[in-house]
C-alpha positions in Angstrom: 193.1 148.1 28.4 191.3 145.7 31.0 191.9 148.7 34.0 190.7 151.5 31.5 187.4 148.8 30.2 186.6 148.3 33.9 187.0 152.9 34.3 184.4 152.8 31.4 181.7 149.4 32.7 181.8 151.5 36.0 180.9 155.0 34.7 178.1 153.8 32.8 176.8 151.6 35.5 176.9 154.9 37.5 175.0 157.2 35.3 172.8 155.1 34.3 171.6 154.8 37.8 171.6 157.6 39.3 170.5 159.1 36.1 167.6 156.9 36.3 166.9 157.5 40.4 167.2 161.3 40.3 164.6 161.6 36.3 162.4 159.0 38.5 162.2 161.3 41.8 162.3 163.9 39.8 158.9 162.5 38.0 157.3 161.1 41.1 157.7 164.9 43.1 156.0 166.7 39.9 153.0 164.2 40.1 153.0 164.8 44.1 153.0 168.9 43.5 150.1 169.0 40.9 148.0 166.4 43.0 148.2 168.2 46.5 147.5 171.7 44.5 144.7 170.6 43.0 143.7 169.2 46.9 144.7 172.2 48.7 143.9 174.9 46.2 140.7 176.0 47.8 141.9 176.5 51.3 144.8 178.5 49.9 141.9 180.8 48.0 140.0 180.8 51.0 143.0 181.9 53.7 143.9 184.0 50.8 147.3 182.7 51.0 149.9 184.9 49.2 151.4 183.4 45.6 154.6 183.9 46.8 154.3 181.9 50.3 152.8 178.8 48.2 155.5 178.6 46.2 158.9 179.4 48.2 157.7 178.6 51.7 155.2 175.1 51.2 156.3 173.8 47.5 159.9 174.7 48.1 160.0 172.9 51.0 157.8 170.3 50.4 160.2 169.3 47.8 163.1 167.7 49.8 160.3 166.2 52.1 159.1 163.9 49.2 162.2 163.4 47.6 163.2 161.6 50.8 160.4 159.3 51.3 159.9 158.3 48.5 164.6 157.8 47.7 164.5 153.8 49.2 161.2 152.9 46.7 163.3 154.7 43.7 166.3 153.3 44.3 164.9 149.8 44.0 163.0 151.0 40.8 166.1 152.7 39.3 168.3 149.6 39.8 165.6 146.9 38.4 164.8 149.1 36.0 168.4 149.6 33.9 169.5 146.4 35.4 166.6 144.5 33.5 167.6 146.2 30.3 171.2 145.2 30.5 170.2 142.0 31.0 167.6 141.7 28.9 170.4 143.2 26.0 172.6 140.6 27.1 174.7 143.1 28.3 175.3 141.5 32.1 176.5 138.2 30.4 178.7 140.0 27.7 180.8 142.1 31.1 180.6 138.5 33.2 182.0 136.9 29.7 185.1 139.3 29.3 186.5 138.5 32.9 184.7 140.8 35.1 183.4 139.2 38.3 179.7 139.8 39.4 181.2 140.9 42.6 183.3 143.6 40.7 180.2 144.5 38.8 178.8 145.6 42.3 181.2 148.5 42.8 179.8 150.9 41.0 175.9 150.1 42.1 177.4 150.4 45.7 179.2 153.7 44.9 176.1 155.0 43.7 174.1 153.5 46.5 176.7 155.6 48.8 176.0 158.4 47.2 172.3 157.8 47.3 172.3 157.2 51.3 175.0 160.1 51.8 172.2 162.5 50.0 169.3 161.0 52.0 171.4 161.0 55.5 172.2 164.7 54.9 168.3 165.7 53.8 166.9 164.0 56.9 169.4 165.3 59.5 170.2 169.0 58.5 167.7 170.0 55.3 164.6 168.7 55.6 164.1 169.6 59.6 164.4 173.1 58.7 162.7 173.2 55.6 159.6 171.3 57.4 159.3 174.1 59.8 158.7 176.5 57.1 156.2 174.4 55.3 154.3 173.2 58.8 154.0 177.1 59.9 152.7 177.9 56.5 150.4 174.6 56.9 148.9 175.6 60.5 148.7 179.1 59.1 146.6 178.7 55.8 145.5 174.9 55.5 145.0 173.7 59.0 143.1 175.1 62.7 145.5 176.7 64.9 147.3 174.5 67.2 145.4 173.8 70.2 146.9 172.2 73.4 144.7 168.7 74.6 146.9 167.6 77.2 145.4 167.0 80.8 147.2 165.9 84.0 150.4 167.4 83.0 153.7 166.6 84.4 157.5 167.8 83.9 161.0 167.7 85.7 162.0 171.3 84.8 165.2 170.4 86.4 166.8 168.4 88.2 165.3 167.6 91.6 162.2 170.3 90.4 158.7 168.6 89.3 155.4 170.8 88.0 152.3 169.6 87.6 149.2 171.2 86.3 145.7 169.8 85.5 145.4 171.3 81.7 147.1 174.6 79.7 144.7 177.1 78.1 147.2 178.1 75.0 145.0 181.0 74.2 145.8 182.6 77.4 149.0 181.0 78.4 147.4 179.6 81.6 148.0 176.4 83.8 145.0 175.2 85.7 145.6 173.7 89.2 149.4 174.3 88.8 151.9 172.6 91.5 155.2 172.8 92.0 157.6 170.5 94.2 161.4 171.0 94.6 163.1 167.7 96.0 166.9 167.2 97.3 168.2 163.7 98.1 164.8 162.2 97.2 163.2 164.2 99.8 160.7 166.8 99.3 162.4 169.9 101.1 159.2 172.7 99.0 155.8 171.9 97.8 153.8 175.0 96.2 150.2 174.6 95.1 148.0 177.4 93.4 144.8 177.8 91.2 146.6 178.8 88.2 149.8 180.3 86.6 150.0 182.5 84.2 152.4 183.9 81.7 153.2 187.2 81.5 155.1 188.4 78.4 155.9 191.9 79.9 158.6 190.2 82.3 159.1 186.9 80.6 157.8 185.2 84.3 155.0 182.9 85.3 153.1 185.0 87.3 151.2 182.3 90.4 147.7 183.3 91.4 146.7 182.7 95.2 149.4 180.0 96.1 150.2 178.1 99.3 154.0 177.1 99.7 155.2 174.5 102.4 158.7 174.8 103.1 159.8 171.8 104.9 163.1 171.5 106.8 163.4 168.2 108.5 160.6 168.2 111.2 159.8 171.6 110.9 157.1 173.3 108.2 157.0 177.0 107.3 153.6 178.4 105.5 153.5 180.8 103.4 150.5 182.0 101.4 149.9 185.2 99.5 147.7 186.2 96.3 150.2 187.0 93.4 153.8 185.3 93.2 156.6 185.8 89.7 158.8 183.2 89.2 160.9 181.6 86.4 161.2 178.0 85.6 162.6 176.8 82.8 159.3 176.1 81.0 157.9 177.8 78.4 154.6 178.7 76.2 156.2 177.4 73.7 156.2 174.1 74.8 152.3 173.5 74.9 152.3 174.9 71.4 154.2 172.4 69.5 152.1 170.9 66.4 152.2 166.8 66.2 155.2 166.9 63.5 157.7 169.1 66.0 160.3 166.7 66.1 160.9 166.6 62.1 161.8 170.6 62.5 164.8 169.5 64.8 168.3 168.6 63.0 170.3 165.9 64.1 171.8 168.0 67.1 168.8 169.8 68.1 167.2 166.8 68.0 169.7 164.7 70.0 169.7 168.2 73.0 165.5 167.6 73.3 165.8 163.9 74.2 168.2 164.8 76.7 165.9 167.4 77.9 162.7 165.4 77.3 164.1 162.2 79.7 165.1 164.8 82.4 161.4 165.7 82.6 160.6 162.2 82.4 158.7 162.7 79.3 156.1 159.6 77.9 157.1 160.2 74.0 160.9 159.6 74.6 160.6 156.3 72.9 159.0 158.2 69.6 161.7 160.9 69.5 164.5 158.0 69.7 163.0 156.2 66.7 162.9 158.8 64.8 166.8 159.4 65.7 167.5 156.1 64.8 165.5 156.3 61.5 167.9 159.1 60.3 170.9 156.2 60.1 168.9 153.1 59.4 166.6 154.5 56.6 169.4 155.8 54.3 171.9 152.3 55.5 168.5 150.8 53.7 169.8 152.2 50.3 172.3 149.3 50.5 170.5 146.4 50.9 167.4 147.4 48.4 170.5 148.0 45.6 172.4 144.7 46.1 168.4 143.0 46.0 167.6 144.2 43.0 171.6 143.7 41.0 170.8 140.1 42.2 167.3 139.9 41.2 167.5 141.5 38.3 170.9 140.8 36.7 169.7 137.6 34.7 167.6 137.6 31.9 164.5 135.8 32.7 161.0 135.3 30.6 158.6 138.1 31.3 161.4 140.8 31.0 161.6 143.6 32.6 158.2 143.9 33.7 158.3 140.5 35.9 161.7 142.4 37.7 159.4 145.2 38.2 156.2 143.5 40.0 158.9 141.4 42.3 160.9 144.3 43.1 158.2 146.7 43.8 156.7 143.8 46.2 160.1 143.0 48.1 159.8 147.2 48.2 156.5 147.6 49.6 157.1 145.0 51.8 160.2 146.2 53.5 158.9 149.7 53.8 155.7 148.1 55.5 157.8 145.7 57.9 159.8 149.1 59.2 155.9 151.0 59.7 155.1 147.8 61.7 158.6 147.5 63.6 158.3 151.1 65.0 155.0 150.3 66.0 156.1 147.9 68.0 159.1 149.9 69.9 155.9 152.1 70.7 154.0 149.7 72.2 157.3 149.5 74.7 157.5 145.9 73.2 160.7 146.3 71.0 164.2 148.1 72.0 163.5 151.1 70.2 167.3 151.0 68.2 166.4 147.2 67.4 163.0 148.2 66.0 164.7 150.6 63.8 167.4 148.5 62.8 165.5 145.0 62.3 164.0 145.6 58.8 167.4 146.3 57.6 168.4 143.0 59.4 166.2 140.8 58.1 166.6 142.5 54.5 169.8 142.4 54.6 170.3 138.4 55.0 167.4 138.3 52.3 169.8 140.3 49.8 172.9 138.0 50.1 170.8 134.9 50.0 169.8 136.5 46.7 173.3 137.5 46.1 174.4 134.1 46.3 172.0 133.4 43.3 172.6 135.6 41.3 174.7 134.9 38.1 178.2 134.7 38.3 
């Protein structure tokens, strides 16, 4: 009877939050919908954007975009929320009275927390990064001025041992300015290529070099060569001079994981960005974890003020932790902070807040 009560405490416990989490995303992502189409209505009338593409291509996809940042915030709401009722119904001290330990109560919050962080860990990684690439092409398209490239004094390691360099890229043309080229072996330059500009031409998928100079060095001895029009193939592309600000959310895990590999053999400057944003696809949804057991303990006894005084604490400890991880990646930014430490150090921190709770909770 004991085994088949404890079957019972931990179903309930289990619908009853995630039953609360997914009515309160649920809520929060309707409010979201009717407040950005009332924002964006008029540039979708003006770029005459097509009924169809609003609704499968940007509110489709900007669906599982929401539901995700907004999962850690709900998750602390769901659990305050029916854990203040039960406790407020004397419920908590009626399953702590009939022999169940608060520690066993925690079972089925943590089960539900897994399945909670499994759901976010799989949105960010593989569905969201797709989905955003439908919704940020439909963005640029109808809401936003076409992408325009603003880099200047541009360099790359194409591959190993070969460096380019070009003053600025004119995306409307596909053109590099000043455009260089150096080819090293054994950390010695052994070809250095300079030109006015390069070109791509679509016909033949090559860079085609306007009025070049080319050193070719061989120990002590130099050949020149100079001509008008030279094709070539590097491995760089248009496409990389085109990439809106968001790129790296369109990337699943893998994809993502290949272009930081690629990005430190060019010696890129934004590595450190594209690493915390790997990181923040394991530490955000681990986060699911700590805000759960936070609010169990905070809001497991029954207190004056009710539910609501759960509430305001919980929504502070909330606000607060989601702030601290804005402000930690910040800092790994900055190139003050291991990026993986930035990432992780909320959850840290939060983590020996929540058993220090735990400890006080009631047992």
């Amino acid at each position: 009877m004991i085994i088949n009560g404890f079957k019972k405490i931990d179903l309930y416990i289990i619908k009853k939050f995630l039953g609360t989490y997914f009515f309160a995303i649920a809520l929060i992502i309707s409010i979201a919908v009717v407040f950005d189409l009332s924002e964006r209505i008029e540039d979708f009338i003006e770029k005459e954007a097509p009924l169809k593409a609003i609704v499968f291509d940007y509110y489709m996809n900007f669906i599982p975009y929401f539901a995700n940042l907004f999962s850690s915030l709900f998750t602390f709401v769901a659990v305050i929320f029916f854990t203040s009722k039960m406790a407020y119904n004397t419920e908590i001290i009626a399953i702590l009275s009939s022999g169940v330990s608060f520690r066993r109560i925690m079972l089925p919050y943590l089960m539900s927390a897994f399945v909670i962080a499994l759901f976010s860990f799989v949105l960010m990684a593989y569905i969201i990064p797709p989905a955003n690439s439908v919704r940020l092409d439909f963005t640029y398209k109808y809401i936003k001025n076409p992408i325009q490239n603003t880099e200047k004094d541009i360099h790359r390691q194409v591959e190993p041992g070969l460096f380019v360099y070009m003053k600025s890229y004119n995306t409307k043309d596909d053109r590099a300015i000043k455009f260089a080229m150096e080819r090293f072996e054994n950390g010695e330059l052994k070809s250095k290529l300079l030109s006015e500009s390069a070109k791509w031409d679509t016909s033949i998928n090559k860079w085609t070099i306007k009025n070049y100079f080319i050193r070719d060095i061989d120990s002590l001895n130099e050949k020149i060569t100079q001509g008008t029009t030279l094709d070539t193939t590097i491995n760089l592309f248009p496409e990389d001079f085109k990439r809106y600000a968001q790129f790296v959310e369109t990337m699943n895990l893998t994809q993502l994981n290949d272009y930081i590999e690629e990005q430190k053999m060019q010696g890129a400057d934004d590595v450190v960005s594209l690493l915390i944003e790997k990181y923040s696809r394991f530490a955000y949804p681990f986060s699911t974890f700590i805000l759960t057991l936070i609010g169990v303990s905070l809001s497991s006894r029954k207190v004056r003020g009710g539910i609501g005084m759960h509430i305001g604490l919980g929504l502070l400890l909330s606000f607060s932790f989601i702030l601290f991880m804005r402000f930690a990646a910040m800092f790994a930014i900055s190139g003050s902070m291991n990026p993986m430490f930035a990432v992780w150090l909320p959850n840290i921190l939060y983590a020996i807040i929540a058993v220090f709770l735990y400890r006080l909770a009631p047992k």
